[in-house]
C-alpha positions as CSV (number, residue, x, y, z in Angstrom):
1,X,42.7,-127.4,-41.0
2,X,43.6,-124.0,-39.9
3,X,40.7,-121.4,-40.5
4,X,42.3,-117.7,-40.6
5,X,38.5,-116.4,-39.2
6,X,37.2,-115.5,-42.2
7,X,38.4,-116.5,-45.3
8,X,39.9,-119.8,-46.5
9,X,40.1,-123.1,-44.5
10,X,42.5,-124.8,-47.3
11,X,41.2,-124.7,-50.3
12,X,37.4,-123.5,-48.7
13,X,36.0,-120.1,-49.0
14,X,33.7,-119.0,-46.3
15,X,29.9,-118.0,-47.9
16,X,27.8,-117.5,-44.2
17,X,27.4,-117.9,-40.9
18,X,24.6,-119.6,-38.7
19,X,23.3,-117.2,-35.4
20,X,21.2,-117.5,-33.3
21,X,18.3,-119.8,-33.5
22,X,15.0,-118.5,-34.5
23,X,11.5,-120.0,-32.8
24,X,10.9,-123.4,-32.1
25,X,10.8,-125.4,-35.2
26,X,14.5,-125.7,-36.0
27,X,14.9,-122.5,-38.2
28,X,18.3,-120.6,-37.5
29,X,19.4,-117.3,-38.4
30,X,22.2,-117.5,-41.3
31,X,24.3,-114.2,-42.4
32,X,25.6,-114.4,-46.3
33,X,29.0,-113.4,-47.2
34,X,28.4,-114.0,-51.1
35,X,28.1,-111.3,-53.4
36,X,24.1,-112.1,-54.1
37,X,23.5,-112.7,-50.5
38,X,20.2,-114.8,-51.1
39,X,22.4,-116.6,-53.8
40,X,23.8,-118.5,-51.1
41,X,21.7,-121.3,-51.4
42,X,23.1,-122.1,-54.7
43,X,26.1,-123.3,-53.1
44,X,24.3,-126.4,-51.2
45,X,25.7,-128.4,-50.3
46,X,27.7,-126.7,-47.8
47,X,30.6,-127.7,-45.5
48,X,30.9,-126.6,-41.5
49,X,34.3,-125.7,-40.3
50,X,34.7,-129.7,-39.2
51,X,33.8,-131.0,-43.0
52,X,30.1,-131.6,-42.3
53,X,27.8,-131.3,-44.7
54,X,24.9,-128.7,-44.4
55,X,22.2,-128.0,-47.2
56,X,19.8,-124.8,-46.8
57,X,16.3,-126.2,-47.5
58,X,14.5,-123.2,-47.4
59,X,15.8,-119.0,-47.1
60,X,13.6,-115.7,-46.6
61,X,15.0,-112.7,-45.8
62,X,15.3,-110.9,-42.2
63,X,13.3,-107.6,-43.5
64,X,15.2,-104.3,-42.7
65,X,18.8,-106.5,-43.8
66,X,20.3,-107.5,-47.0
67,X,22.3,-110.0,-45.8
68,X,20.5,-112.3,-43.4
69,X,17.9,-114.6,-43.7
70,X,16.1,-116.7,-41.5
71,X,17.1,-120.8,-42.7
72,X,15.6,-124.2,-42.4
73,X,18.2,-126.5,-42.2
74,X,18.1,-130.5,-43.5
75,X,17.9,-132.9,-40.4
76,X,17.4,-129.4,-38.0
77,X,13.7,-129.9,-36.3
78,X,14.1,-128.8,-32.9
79,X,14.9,-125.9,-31.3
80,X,17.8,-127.5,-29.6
81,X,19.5,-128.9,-32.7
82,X,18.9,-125.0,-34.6
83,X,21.0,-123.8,-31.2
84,X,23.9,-126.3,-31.9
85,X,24.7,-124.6,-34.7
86,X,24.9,-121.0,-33.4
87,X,28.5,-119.5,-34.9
88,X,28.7,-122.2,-37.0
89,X,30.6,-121.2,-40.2
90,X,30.0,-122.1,-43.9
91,X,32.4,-122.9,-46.7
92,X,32.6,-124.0,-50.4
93,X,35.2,-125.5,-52.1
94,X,37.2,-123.1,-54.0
95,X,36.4,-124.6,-57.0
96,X,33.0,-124.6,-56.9
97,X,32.6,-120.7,-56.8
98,X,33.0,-120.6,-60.3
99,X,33.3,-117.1,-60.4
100,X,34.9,-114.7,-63.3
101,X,36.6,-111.7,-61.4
102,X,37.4,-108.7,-63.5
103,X,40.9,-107.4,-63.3
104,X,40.1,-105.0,-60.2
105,X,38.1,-107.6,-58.1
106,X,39.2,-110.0,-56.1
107,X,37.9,-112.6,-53.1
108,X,37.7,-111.2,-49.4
109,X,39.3,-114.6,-49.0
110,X,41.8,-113.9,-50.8
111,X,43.0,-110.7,-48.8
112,X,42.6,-112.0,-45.3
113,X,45.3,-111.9,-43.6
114,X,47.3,-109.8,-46.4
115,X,50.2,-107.1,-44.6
116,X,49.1,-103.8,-44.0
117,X,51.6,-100.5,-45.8
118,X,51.5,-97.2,-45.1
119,X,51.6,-95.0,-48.4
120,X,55.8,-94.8,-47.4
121,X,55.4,-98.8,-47.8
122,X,56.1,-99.3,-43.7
123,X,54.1,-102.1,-42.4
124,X,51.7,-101.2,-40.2
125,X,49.8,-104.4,-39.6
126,X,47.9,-107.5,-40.8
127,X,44.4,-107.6,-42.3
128,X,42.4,-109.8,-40.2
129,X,38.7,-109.3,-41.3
130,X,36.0,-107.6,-43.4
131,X,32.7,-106.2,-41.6
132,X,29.7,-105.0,-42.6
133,X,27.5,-103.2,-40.1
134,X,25.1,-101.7,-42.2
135,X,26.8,-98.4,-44.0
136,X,29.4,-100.4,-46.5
137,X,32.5,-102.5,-46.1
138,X,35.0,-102.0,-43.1
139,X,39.0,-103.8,-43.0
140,X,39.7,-104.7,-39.7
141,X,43.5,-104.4,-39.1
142,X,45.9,-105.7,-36.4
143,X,48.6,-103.8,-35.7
144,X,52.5,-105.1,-36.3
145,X,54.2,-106.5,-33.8
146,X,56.7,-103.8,-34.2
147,X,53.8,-101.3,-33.1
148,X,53.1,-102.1,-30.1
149,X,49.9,-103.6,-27.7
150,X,47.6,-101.6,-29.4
151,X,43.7,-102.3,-30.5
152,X,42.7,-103.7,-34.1
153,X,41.8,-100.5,-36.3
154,X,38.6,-100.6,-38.8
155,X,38.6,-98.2,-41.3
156,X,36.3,-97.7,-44.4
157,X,37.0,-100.1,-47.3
158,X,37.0,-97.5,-49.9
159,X,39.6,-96.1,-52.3
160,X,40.3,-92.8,-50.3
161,X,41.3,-95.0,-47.1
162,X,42.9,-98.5,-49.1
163,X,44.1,-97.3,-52.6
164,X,45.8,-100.5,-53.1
165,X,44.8,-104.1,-53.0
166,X,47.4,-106.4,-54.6
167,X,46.2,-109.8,-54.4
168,X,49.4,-111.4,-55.5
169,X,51.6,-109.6,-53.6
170,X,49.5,-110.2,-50.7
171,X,49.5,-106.6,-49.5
172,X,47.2,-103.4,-48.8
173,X,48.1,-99.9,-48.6
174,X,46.1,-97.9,-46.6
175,X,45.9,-93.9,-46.9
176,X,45.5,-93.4,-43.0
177,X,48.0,-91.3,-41.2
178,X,48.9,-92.2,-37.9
179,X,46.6,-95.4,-38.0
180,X,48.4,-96.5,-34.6
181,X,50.1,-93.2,-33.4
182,X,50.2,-92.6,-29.6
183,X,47.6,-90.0,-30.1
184,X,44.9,-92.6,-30.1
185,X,45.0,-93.1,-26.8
186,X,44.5,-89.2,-25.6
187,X,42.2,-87.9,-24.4
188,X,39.4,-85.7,-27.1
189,X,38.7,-82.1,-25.3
């Protein structure tokens, strides 16, 4: 099964993560990737990348976050065991999402990996993940081979920096001039 780092793994859409352990009674740290973050339990049971099955017995929020909760895990007692599944991610079966998009929504899923256009429709690079470190959405993009050794670029997933997201064509278009131009790399005065 090849897992693209974010979205699908075949037919799987990844909902969370596992971090780090938390105390000593086998609770672990889980961020949500679903659009009701604490609705993430709904999805039990869950599948880890290698097919096994994982069900979220209990879920309170991390206070101060939206999106991460602290998680007690069936058959996770220990310390030790909450540790073996740091970076551990979660999927559902597509299937099972059961969700009714309206015509301008889509799945991250379902972009990852999508080419990259300029607004002259030159490809620029690949999407390769979506962040969210606290102040909205960000698109990570790796550059095209044709650009060069250069460093991913995130940029604000909004409409003034991606006007277009077309799912079937598998393809973004983001409004960013020079989004790999040698002038990254000079110095600012």
């Amino acid at each position: 099964m090849a897992d693209n780092g974010q979205g699908r793994v075949q037919d799987r859409v990844l909902v969370g993560e596992f971090g780090r352990a938390h105390g000593v009674r086998g609770e672990v740290r889980l961020k949500s990737h679903t659009g009701d973050p604490a609705g993430i339990i709904a999805y039990n049971p869950l599948e880890a990348q290698d097919g096994a099955r994982v069900v979220l017995a209990t879920l309170r929020p991390v206070s101060g976050t939206h999106d991460m909760f602290v998680v007690r895990v069936e058959g996770v007692a220990t310390r030790e065991a909450a540790e073996a599944l740091t970076r551990v991610r979660l999927y559902v079966p597509r299937e099972r999402l059961q969700v009714e998009l309206e015509e301008d929504e889509f799945l991250q899923a379902d972009v990852i990996g999508a080419r990259v256009e300029d607004e002259a429709g030159n490809v620029v690079g690949r999407l390769v993940a979506f962040h969210d470190f606290g102040g909205g959405d960000v698109v990570e993009i790796a550059p095209a081979p044709s650009i060069g050794r250069r460093p991913n670029a995130l940029l604000p997933f909004t409409k003034a920096f991606v006007p277009v997201v077309d799912v079937a064509g598998g393809r973004i278009v983001v409004a960013s001039e020079g989004l790999f131009s040698d002038d990254d790399d000079a110095p600012r005065e």
